[in-house]
GULUM-484621 format. One line per field, with one value per residue (C-alpha): residue in three letters; y, z, x. Coordinates in pm, 1 decimal. Layout:
GULUM-484621
code = ALA;...;
north = Y;...;
up = Z;...;
east = X;...;
END
This chain:
GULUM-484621
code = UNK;UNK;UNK;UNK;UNK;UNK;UNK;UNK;UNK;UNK;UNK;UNK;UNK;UNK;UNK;UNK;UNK;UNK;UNK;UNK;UNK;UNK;UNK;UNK;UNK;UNK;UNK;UNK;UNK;UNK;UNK;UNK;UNK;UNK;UNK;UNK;UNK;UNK;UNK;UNK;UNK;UNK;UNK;UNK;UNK;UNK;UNK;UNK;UNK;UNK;UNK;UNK;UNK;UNK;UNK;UNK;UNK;UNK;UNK;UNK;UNK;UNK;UNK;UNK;UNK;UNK;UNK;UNK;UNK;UNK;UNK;UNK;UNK;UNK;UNK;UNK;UNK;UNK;UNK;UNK;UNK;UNK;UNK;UNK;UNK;UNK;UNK;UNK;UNK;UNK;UNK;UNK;UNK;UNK;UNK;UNK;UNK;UNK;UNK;UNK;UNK;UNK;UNK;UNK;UNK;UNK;UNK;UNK;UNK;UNK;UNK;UNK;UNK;UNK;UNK;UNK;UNK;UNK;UNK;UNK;UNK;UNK;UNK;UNK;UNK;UNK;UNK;UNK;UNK;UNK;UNK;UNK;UNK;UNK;UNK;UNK;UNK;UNK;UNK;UNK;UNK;UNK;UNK;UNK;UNK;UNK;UNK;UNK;UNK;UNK;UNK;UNK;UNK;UNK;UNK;UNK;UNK;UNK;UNK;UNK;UNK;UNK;UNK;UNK;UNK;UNK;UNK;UNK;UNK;UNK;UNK;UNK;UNK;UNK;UNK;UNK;UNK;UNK;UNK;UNK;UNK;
north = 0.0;376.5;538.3;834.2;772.0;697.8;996.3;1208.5;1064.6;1147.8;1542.2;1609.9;1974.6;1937.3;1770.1;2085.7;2332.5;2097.4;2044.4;2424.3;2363.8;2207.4;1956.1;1884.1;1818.1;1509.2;1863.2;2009.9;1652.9;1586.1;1949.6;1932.1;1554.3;1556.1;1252.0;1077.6;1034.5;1028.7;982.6;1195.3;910.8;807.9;1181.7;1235.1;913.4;1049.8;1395.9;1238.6;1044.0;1286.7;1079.3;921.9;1310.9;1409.4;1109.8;1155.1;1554.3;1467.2;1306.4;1448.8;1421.8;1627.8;1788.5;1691.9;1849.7;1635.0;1669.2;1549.2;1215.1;1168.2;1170.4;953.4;701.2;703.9;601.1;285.1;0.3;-281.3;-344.9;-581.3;-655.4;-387.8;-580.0;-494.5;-62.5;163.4;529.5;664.8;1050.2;1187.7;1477.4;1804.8;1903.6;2224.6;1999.5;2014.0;1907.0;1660.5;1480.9;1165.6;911.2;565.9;275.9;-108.2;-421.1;-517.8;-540.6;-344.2;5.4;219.4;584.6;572.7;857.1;1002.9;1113.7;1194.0;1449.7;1309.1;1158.9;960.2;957.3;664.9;534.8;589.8;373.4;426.7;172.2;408.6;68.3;-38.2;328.8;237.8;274.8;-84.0;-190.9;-355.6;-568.3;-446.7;-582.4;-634.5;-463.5;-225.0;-129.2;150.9;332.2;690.5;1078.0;1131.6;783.4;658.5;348.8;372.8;-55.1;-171.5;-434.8;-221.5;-431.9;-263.1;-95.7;99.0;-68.3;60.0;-56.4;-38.6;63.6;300.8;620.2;515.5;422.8;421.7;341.9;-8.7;-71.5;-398.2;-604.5;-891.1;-1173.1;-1164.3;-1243.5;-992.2;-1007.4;
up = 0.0;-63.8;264.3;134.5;50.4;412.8;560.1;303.3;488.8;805.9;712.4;495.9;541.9;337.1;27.4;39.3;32.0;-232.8;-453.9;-540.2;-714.6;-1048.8;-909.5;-526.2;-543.0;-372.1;-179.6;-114.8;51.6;213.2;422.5;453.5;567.9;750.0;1019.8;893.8;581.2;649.9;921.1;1010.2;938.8;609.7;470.6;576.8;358.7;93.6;92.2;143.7;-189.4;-476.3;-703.2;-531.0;-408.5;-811.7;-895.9;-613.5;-690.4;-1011.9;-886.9;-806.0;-729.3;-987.3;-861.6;-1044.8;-968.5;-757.5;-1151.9;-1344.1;-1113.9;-1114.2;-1523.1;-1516.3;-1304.5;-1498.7;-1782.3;-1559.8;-1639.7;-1380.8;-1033.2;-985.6;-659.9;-584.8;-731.8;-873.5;-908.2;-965.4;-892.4;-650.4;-549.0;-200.0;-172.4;-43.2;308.4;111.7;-130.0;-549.2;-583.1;-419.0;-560.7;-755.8;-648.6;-722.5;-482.9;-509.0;-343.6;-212.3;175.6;191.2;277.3;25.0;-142.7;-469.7;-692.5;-1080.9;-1259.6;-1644.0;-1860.0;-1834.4;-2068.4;-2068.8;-1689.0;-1510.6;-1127.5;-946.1;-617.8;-348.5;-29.3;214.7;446.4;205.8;85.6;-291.6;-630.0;-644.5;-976.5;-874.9;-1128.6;-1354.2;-1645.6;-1964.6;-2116.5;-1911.7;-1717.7;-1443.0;-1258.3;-1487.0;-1300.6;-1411.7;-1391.8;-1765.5;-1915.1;-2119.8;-2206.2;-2494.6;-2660.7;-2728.3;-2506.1;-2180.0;-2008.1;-1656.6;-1407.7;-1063.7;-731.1;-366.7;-141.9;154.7;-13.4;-149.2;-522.8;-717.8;-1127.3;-1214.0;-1574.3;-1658.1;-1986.4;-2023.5;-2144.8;-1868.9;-1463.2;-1221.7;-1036.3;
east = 0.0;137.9;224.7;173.7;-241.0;-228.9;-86.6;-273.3;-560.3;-398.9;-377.9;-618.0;-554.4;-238.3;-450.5;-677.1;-293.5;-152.5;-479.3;-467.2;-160.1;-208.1;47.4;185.5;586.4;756.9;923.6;581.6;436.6;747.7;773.8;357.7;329.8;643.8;715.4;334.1;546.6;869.5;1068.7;1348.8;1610.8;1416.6;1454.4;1811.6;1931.3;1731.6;1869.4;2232.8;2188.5;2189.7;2048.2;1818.5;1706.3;1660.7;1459.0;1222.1;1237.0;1091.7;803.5;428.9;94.8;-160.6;-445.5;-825.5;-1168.6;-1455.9;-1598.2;-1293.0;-1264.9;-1645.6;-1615.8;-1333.7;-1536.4;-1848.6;-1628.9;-1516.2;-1744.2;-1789.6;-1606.4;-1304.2;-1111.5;-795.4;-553.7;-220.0;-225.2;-498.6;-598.9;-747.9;-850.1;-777.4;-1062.6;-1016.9;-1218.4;-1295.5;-1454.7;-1447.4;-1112.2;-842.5;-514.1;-477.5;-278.6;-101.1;-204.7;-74.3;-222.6;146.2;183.1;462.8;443.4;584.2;572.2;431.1;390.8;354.9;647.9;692.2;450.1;58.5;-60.9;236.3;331.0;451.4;462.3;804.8;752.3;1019.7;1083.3;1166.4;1231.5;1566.7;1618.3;1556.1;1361.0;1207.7;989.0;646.7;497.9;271.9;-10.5;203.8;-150.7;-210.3;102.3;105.5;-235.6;-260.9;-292.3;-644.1;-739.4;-830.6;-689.5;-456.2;-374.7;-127.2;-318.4;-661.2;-903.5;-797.0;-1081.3;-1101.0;-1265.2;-1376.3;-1250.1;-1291.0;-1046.3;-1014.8;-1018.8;-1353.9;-1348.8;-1032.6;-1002.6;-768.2;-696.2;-816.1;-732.0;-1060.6;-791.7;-606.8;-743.7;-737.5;-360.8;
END
């Protein structure tokens, strides 16, 4: 699971600063979220590792209106199970707006966010426990979870799919000749 949906959850007073941004930085979470993120040893051996630092630095969360996600879920057809990664939105207290995030069935707990120019943005996930950039495995057909949501599957049969999970309902890309991971 991504830490960082959790502690989001924690302080939601920091998704209602960072949603008014078109996109909250790895920098901006990191100061806001402080020790329900990261603890003070985890963000000292990432500022001591330069490139570790610049690949995180990289890395955000993009903001989407309460109407944006609510589109992109009424094009999800059908439920699954959370399995593998999917989307979900973390809404703003003010209401009408939140932040998208990566989330992952895996039990360990790591930082997962968007990196790379939407449409084309992929999922950097970081194990704050070993101090690395691990890959989690992802659909051959449908690869990473997407900012806004939407499917975006290689093969042309991939179609978004709604799941449960504690933020409420998040989007999985789903590819029909394949079983849910």
């Amino acid at each position: 699971m991504n830490r960082l949906v959790d502690a989001l959850l924690a302080n939601s007073e920091v998704v209602d600063l960072a949603a008014r941004r078109e996109t909250a930085s790895f920098d901006l979470l990191v100061d806001a979220l402080g020790d329900s993120l990261l603890s003070a040893a985890e963000r000292e051996l990432i500022y001591r590792n330069r490139d570790l630092y610049q690949q995180l630095g990289t890395c955000y969360l993009p903001s989407i209106t309460a109407r944006g996600w609510d589109g992109a879920l009424r094009l999800a057809e059908g439920e699954e199970i959370a399995t593998g990664g999917w989307t979900v939105m973390i809404g703003a207290p003010s209401g009408g707006i939140g932040l998208t995030a990566p989330q992952d069935s895996s039990l360990t707990r790591l930082v997962e966010l968007f990196t790379g120019a939407t449409p084309n943005a992929g999922v950097l996930v970081y194990d704050p426990a070993q101090g690395i950039i691990v890959d989690l495995p992802r659909s051959a057909h449908c690869g990473s979870p997407t900012p806004d949501g939407l499917c975006k599957g290689t093969c042309g049969k991939c179609l978004p799919k709604k799941v449960w999970d504690k933020t409420g309902r998040g989007i999985r890309c789903s590819c029909p000749h394949q079983q849910a991971r």
